[in-house]
PyMOL commands that place a pseudoatom at each C-alpha (Angstrom):
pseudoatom trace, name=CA, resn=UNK, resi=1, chain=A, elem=C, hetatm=0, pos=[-29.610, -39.021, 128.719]
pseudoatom trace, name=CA, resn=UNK, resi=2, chain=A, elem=C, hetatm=0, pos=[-27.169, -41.023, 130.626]
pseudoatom trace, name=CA, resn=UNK, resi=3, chain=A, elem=C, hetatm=0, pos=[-26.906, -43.047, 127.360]
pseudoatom trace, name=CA, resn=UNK, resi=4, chain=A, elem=C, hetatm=0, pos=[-26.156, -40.427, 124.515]
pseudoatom trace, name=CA, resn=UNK, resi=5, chain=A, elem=C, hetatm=0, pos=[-23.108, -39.199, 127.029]
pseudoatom trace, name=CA, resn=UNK, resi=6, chain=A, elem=C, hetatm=0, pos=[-21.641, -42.603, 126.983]
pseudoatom trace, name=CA, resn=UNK, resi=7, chain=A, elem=C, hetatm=0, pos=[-21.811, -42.423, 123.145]
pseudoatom trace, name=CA, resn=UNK, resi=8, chain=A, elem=C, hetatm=0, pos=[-20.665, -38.786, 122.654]
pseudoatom trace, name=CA, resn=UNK, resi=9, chain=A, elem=C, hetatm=0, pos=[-17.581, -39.511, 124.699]
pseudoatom trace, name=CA, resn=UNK, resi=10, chain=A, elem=C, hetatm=0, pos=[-16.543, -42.960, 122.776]
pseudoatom trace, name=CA, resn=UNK, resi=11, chain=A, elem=C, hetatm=0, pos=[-17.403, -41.031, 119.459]
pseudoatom trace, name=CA, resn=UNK, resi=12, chain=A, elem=C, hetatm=0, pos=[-15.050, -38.564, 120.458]
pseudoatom trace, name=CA, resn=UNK, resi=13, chain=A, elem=C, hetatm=0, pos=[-12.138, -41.033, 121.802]
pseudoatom trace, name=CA, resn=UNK, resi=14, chain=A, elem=C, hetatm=0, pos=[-12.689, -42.757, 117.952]
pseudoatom trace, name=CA, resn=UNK, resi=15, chain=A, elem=C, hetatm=0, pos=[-12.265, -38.981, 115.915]
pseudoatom trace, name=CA, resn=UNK, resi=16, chain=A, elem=C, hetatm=0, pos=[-9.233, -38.204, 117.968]
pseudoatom trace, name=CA, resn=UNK, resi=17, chain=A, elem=C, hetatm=0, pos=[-7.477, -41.492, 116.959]
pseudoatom trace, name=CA, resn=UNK, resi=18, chain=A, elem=C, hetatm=0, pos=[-7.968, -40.827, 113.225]
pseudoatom trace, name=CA, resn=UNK, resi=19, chain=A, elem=C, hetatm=0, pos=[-6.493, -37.252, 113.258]
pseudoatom trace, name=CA, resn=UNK, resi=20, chain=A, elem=C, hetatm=0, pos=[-3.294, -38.131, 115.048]
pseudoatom trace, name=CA, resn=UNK, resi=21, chain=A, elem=C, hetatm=0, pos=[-3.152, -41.026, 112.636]
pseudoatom trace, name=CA, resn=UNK, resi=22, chain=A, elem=C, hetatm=0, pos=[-3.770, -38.531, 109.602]
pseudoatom trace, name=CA, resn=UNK, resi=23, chain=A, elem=C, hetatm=0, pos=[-0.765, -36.478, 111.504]
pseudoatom trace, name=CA, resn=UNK, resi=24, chain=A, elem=C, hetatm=0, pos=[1.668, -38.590, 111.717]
pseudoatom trace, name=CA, resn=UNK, resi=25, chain=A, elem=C, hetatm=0, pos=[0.952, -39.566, 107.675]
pseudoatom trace, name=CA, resn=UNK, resi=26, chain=A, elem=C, hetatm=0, pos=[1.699, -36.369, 107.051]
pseudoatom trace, name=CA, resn=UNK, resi=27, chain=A, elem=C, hetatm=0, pos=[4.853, -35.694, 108.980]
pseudoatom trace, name=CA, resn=UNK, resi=28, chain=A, elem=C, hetatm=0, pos=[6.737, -39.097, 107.584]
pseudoatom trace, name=CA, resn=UNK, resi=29, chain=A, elem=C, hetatm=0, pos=[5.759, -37.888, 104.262]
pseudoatom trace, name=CA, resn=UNK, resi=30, chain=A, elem=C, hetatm=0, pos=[7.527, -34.081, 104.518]
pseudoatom trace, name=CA, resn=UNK, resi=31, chain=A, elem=C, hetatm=0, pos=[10.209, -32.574, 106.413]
pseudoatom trace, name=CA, resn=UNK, resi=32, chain=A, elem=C, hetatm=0, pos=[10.161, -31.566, 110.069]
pseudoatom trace, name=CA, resn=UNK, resi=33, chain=A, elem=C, hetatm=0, pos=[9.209, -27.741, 109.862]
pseudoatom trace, name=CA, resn=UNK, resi=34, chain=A, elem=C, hetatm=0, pos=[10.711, -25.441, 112.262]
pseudoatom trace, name=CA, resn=UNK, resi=35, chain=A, elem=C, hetatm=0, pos=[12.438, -26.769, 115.666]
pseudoatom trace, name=CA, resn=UNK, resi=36, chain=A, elem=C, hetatm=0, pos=[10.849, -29.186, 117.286]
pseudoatom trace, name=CA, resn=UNK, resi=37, chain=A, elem=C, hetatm=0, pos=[9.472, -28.797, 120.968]
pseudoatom trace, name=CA, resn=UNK, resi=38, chain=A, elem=C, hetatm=0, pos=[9.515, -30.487, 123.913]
pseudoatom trace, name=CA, resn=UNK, resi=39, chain=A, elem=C, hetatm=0, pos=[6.918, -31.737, 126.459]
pseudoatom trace, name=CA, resn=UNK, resi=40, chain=A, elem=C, hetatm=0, pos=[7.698, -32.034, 129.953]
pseudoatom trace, name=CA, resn=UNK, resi=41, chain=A, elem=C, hetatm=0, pos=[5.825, -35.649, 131.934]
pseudoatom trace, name=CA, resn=UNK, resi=42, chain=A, elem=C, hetatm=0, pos=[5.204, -34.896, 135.534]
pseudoatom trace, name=CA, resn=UNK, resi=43, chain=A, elem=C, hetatm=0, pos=[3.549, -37.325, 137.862]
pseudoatom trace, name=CA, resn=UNK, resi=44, chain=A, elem=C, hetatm=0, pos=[2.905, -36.971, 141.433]
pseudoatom trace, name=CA, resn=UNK, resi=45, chain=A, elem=C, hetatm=0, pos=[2.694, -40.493, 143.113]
pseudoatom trace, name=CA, resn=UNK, resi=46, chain=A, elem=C, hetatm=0, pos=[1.438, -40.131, 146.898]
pseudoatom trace, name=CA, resn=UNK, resi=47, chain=A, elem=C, hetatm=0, pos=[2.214, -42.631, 149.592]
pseudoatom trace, name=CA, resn=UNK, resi=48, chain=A, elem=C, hetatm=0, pos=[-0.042, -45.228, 150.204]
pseudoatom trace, name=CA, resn=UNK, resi=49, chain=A, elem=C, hetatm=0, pos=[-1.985, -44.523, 153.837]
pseudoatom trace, name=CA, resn=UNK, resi=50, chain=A, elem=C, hetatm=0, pos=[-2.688, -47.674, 155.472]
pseudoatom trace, name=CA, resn=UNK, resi=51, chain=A, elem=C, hetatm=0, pos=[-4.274, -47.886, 159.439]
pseudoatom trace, name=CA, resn=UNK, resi=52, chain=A, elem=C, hetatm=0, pos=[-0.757, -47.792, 161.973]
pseudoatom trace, name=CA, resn=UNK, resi=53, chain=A, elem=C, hetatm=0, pos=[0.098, -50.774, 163.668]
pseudoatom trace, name=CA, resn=UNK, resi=54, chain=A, elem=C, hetatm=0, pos=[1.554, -51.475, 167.070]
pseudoatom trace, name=CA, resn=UNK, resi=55, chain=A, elem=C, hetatm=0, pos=[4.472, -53.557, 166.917]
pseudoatom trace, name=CA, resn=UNK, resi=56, chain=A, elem=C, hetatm=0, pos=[7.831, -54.804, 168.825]
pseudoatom trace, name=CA, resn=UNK, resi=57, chain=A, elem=C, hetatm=0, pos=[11.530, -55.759, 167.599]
pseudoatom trace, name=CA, resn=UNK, resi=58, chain=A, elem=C, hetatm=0, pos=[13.942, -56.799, 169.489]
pseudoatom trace, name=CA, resn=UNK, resi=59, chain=A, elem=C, hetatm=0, pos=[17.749, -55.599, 168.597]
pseudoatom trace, name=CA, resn=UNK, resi=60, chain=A, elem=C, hetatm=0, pos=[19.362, -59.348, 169.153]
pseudoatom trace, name=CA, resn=UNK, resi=61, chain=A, elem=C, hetatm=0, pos=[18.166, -62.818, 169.604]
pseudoatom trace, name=CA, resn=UNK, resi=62, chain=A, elem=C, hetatm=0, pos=[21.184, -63.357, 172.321]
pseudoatom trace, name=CA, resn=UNK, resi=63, chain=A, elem=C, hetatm=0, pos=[23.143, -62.358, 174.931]
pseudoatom trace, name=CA, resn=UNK, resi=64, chain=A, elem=C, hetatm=0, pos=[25.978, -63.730, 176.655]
pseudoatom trace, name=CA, resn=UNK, resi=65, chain=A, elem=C, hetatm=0, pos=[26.259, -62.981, 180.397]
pseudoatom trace, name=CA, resn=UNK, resi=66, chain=A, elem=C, hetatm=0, pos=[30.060, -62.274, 182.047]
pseudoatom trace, name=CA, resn=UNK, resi=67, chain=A, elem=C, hetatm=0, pos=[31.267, -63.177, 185.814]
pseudoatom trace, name=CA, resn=UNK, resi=68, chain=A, elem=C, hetatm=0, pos=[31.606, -60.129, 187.894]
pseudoatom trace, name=CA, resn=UNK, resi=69, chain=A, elem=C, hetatm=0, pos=[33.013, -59.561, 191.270]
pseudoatom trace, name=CA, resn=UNK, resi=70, chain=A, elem=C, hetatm=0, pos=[30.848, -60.145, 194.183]
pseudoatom trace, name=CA, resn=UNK, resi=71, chain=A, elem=C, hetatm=0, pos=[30.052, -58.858, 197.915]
pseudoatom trace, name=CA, resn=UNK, resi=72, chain=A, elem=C, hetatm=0, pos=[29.044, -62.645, 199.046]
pseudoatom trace, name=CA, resn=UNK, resi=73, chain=A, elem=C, hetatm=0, pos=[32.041, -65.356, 199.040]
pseudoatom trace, name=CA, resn=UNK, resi=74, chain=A, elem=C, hetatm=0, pos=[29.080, -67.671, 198.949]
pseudoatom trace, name=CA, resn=UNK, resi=75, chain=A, elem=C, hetatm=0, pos=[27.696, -66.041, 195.857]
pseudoatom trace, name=CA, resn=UNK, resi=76, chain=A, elem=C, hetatm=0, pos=[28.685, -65.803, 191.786]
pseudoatom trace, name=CA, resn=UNK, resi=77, chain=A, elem=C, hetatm=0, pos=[27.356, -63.175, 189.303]
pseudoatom trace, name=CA, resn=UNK, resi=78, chain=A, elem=C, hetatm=0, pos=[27.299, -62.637, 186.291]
pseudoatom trace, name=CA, resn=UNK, resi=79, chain=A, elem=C, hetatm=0, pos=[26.193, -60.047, 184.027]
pseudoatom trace, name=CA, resn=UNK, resi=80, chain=A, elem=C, hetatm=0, pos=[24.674, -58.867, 180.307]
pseudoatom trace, name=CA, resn=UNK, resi=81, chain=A, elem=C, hetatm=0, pos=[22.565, -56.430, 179.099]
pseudoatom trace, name=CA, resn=UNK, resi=82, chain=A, elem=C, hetatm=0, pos=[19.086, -57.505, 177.578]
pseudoatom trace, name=CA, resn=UNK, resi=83, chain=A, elem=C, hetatm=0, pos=[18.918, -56.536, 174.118]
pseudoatom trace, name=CA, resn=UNK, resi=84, chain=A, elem=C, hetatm=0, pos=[17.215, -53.101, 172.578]
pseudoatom trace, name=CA, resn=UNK, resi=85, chain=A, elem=C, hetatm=0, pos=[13.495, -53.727, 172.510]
pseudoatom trace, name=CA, resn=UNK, resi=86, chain=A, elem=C, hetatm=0, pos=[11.727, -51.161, 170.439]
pseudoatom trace, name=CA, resn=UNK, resi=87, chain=A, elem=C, hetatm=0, pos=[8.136, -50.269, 170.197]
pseudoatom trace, name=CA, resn=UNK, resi=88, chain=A, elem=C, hetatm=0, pos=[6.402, -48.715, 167.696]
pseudoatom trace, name=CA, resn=UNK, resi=89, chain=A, elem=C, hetatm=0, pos=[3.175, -46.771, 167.441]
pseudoatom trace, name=CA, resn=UNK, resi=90, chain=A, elem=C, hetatm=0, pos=[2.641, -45.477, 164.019]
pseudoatom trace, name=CA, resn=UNK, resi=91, chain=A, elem=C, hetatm=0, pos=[-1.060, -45.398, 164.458]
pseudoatom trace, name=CA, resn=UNK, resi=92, chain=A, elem=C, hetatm=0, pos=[-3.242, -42.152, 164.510]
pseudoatom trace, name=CA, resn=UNK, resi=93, chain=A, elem=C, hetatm=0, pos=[-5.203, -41.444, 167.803]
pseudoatom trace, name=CA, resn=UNK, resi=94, chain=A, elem=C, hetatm=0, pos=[-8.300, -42.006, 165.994]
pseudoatom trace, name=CA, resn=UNK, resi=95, chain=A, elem=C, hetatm=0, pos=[-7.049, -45.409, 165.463]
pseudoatom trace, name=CA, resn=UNK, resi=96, chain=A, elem=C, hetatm=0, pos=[-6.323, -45.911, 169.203]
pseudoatom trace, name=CA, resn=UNK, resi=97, chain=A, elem=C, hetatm=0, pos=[-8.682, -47.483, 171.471]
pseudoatom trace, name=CA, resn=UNK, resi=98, chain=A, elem=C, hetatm=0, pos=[-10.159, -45.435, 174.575]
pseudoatom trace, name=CA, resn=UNK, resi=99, chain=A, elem=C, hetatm=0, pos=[-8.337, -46.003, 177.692]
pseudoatom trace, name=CA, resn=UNK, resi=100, chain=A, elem=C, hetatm=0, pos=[-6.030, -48.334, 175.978]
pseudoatom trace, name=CA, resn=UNK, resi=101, chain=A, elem=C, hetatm=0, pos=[-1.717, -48.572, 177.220]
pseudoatom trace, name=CA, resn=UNK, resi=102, chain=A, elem=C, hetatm=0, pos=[0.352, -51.231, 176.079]
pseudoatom trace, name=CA, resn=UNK, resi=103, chain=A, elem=C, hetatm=0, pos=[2.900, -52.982, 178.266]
pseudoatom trace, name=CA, resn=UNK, resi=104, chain=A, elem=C, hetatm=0, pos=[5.820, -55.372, 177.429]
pseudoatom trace, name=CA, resn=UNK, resi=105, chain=A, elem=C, hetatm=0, pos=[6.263, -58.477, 179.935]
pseudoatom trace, name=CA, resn=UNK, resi=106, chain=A, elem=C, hetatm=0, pos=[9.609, -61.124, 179.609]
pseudoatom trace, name=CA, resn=UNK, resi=107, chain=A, elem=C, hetatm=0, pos=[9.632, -63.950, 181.975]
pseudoatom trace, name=CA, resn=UNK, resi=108, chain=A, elem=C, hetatm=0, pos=[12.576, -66.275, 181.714]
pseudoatom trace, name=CA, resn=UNK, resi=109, chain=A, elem=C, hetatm=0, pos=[12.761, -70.350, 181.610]
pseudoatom trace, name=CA, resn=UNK, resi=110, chain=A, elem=C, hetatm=0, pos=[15.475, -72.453, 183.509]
pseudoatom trace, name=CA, resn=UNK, resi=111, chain=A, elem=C, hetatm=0, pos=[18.984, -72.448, 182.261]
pseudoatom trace, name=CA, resn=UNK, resi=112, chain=A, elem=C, hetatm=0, pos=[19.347, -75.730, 181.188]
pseudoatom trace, name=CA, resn=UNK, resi=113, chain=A, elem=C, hetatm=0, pos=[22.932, -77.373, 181.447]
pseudoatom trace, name=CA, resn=UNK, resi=114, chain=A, elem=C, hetatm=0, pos=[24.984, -79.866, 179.928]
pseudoatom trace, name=CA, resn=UNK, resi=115, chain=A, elem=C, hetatm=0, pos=[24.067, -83.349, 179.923]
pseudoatom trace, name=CA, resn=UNK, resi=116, chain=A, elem=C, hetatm=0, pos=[24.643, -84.876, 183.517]
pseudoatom trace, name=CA, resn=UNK, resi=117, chain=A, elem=C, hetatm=0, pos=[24.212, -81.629, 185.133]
pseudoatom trace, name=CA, resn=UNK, resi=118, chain=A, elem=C, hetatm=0, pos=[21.654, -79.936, 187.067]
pseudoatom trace, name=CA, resn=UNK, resi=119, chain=A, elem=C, hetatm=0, pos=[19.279, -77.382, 185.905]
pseudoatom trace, name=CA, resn=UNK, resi=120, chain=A, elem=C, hetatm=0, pos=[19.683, -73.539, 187.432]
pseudoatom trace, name=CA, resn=UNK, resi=121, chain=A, elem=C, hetatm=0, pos=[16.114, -72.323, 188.536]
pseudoatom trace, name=CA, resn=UNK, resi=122, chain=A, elem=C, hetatm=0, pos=[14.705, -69.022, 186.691]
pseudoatom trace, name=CA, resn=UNK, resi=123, chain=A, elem=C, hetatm=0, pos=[14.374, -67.443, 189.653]
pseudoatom trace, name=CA, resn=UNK, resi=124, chain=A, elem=C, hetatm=0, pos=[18.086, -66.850, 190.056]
pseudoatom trace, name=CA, resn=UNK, resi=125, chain=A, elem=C, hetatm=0, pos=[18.124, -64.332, 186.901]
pseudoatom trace, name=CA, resn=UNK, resi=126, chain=A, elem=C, hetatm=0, pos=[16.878, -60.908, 187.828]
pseudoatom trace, name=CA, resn=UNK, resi=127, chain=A, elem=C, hetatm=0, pos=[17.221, -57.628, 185.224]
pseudoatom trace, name=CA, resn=UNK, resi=128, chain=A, elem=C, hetatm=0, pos=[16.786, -53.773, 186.163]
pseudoatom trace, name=CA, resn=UNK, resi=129, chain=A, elem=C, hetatm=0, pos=[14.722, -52.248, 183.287]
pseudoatom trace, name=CA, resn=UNK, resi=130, chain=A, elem=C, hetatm=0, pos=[15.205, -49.056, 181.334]
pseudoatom trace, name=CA, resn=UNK, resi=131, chain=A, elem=C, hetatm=0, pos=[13.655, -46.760, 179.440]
pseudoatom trace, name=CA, resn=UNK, resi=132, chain=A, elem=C, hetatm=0, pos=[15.122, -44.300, 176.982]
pseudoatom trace, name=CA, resn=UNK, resi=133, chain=A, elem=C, hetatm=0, pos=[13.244, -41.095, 177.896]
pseudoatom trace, name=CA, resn=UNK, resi=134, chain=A, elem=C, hetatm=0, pos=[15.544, -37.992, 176.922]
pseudoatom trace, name=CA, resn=UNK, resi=135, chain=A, elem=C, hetatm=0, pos=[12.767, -35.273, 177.076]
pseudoatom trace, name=CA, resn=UNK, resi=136, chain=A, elem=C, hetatm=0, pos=[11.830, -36.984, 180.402]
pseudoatom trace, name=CA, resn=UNK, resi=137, chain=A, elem=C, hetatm=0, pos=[8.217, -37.085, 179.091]
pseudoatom trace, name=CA, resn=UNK, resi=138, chain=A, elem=C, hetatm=0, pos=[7.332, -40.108, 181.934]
pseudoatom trace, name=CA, resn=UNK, resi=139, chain=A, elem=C, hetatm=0, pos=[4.879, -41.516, 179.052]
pseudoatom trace, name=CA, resn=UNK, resi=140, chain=A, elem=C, hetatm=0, pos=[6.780, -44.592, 179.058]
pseudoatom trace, name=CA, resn=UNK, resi=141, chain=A, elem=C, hetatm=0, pos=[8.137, -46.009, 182.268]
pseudoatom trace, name=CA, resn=UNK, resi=142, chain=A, elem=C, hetatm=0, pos=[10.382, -48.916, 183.250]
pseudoatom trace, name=CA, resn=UNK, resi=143, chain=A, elem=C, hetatm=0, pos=[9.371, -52.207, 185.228]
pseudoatom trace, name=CA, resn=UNK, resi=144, chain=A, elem=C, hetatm=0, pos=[10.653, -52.487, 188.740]
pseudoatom trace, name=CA, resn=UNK, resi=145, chain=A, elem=C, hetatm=0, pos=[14.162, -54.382, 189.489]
pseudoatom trace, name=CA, resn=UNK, resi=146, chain=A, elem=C, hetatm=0, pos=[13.586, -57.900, 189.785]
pseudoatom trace, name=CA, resn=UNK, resi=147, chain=A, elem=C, hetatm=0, pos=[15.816, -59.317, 192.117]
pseudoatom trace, name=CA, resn=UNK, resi=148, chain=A, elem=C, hetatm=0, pos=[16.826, -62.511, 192.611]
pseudoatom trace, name=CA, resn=UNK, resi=149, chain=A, elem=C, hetatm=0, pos=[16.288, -65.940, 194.421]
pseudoatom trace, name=CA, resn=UNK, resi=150, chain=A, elem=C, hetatm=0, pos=[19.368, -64.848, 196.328]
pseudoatom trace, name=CA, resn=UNK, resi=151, chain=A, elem=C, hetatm=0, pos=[18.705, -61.476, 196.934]
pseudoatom trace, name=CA, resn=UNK, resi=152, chain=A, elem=C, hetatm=0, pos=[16.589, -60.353, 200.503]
pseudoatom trace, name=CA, resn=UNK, resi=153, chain=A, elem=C, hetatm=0, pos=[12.883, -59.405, 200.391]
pseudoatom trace, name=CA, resn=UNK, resi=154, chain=A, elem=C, hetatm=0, pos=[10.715, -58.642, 198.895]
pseudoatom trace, name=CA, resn=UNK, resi=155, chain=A, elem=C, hetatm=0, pos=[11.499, -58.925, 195.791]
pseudoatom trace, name=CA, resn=UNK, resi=156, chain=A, elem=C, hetatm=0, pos=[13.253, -62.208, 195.763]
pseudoatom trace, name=CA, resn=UNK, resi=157, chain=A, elem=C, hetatm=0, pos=[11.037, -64.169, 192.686]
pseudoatom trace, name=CA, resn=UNK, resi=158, chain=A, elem=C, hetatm=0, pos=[13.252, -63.663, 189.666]
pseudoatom trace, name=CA, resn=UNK, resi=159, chain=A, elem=C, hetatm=0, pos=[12.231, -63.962, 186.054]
pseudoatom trace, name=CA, resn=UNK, resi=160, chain=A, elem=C, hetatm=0, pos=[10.018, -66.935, 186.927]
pseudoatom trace, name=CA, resn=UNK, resi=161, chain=A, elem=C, hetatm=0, pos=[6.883, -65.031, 186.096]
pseudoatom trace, name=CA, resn=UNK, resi=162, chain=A, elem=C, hetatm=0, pos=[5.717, -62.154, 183.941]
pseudoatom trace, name=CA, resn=UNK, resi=163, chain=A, elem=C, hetatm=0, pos=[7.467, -59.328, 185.067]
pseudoatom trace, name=CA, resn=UNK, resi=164, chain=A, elem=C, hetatm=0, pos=[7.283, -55.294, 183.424]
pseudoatom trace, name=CA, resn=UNK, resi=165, chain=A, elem=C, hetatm=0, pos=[10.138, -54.348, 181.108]
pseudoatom trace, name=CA, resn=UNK, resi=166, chain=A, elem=C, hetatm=0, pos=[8.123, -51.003, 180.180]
pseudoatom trace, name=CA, resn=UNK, resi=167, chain=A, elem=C, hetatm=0, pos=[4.537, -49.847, 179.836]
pseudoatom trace, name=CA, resn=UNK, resi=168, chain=A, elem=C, hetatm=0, pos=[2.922, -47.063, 178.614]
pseudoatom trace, name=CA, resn=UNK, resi=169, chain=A, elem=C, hetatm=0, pos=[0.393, -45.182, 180.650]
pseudoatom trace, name=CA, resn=UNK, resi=170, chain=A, elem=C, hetatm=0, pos=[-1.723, -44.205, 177.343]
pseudoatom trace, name=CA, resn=UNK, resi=171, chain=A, elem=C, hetatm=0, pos=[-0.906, -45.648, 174.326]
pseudoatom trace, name=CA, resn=UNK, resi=172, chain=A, elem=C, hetatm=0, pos=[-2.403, -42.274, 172.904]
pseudoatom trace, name=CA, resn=UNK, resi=173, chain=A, elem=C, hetatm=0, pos=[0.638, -40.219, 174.773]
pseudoatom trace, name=CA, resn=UNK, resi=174, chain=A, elem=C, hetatm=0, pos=[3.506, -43.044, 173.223]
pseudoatom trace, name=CA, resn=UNK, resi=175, chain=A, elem=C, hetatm=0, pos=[3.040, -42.350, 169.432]
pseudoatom trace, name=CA, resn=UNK, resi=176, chain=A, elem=C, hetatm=0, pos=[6.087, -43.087, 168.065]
pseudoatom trace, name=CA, resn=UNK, resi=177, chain=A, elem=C, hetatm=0, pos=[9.046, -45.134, 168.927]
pseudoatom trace, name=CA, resn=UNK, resi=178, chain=A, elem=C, hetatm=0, pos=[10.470, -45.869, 172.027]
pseudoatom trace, name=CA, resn=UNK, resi=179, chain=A, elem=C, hetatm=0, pos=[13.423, -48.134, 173.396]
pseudoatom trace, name=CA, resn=UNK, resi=180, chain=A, elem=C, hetatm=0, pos=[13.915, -50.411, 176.224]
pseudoatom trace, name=CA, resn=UNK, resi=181, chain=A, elem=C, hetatm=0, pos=[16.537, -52.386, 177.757]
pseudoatom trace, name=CA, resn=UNK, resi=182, chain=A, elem=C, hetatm=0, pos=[17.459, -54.085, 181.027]
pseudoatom trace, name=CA, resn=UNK, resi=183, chain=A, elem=C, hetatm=0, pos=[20.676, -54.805, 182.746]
pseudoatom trace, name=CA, resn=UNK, resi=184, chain=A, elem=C, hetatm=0, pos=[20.550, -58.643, 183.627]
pseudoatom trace, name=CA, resn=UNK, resi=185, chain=A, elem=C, hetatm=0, pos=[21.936, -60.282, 186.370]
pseudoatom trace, name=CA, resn=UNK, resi=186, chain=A, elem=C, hetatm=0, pos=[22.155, -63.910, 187.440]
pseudoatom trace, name=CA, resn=UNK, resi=187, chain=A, elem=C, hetatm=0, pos=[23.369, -65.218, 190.553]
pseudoatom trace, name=CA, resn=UNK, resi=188, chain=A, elem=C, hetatm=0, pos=[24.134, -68.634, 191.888]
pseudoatom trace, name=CA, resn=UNK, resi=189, chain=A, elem=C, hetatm=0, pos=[26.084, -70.255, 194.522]
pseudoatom trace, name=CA, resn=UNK, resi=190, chain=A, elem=C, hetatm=0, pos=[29.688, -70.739, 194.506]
pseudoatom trace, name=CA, resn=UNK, resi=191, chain=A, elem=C, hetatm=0, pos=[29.005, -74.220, 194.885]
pseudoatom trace, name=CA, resn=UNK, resi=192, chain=A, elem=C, hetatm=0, pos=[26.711, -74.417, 191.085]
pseudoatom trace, name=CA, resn=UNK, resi=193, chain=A, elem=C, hetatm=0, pos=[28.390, -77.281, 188.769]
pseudoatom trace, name=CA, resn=UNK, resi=194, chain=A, elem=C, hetatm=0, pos=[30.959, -75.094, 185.912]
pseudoatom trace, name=CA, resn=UNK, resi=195, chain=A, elem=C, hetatm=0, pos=[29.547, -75.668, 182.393]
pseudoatom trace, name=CA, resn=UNK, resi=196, chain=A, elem=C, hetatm=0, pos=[27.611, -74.210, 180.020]
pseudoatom trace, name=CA, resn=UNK, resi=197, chain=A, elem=C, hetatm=0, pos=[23.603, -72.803, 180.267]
pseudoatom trace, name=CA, resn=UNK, resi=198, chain=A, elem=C, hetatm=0, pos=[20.902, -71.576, 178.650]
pseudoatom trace, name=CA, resn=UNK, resi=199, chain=A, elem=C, hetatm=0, pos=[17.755, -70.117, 179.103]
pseudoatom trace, name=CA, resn=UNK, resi=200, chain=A, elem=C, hetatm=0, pos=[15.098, -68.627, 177.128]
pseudoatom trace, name=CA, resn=UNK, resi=201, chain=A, elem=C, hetatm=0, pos=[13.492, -65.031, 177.820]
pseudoatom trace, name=CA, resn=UNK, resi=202, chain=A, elem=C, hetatm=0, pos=[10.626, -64.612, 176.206]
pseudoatom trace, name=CA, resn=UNK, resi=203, chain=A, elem=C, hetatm=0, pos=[9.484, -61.107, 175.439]
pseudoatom trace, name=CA, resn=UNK, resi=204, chain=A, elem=C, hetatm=0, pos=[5.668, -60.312, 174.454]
pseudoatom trace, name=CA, resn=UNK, resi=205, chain=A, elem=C, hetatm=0, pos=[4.037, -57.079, 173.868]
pseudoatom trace, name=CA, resn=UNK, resi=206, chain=A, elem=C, hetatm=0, pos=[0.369, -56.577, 174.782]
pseudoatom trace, name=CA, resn=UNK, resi=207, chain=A, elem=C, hetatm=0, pos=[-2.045, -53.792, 174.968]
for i in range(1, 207): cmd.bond("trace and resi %d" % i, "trace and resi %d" % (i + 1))
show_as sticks, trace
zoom trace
């Protein structure tokens, strides 16, 4: 049975060629009667669904840090502002993992000078993260300051090690998007060598 339906519908595509054919023979052949009509072509074309992904950006890929005035005679700083780092959850909570949060780190390698001059540890850049929360949900919260090498205790390590720029407490709460940024701060000793730096902070997003 499965068979003969195969056959009935091709016979069926074949017949309905040969009338429109015989149609159209006809309509070249004598003149258009009445008005002709028109025939509206809709199509609705949905999005393509595809499983959510969890994923970071980061706003810049530098920053340039500016001397400020300082309390300590002994002491320079200077000052930037860490980029816009945005994370984005466009995954369903089905898709989500029990128990799972994700968390973005940054630690920070020495600023290297100019030839002939001495290195400037990690550990004297520190950064005061922040979250951008405006219906003060608490879903996504900012790292602790960092202080620095020069600061008192006991927080005194700098970005030497993997330190929290923000972290989620359930990555099934944080759906969405959600920005982060950090004021940075690096201090030295009035005595440090003038040229030019550079360091790298690397920022990684894990869950």
């Amino acid at each position: 049975m499965a068979n003969n339906g195969v056959v009935l519908r091709a016979s069926a595509a074949v017949l309905g060629g040969i009338l429109l054919t015989g149609v159209a023979g006809a309509a070249f052949a004598e003149d258009i009667v009445g008005d002709p009509d028109d025939v509206d072509v809709n199509v609705t074309i949905e999005e393509i669904t595809e499983p959510g992904v969890l994923a970071m950006t980061v706003g810049g890929d530098s920053v340039s840090l500016v001397e400020g005035a300082s309390t300590d005679p002994g002491v320079r700083e200077f000052r930037g502002q860490l980029p816009t780092v945005t994370v984005r959850d466009t995954r369903t909570a089905d898709e989500i993992p029990d128990g799972a949060y994700w968390y973005v780190i940054g630690t920070a390698t020495d600023f290297v000078a100019d030839p002939g001059q001495e290195s400037i540890s990690a550990g004297h850049l520190g950064w005061t993260p922040e979250v951008e929360d405006p219906e003060g949900t608490g879903v996504v919260a900012p790292g602790d300051t960092v202080d620095t090498v020069l600061d008192s205790p006991p927080n005194n390590v700098g970005l030497v090690g993997q330190e929290l720029l923000a972290m989620a407490s359930t990555s099934e709460e944080a759906i969405g998007s959600w920005n982060a940024t950090a004021d940075l701060l690096l201090k030295v000793p009035s005595t440090v060598a003038p040229g030019g730096y550079a360091s790298t902070l690397t920022l990684s997003l894990f869950e």
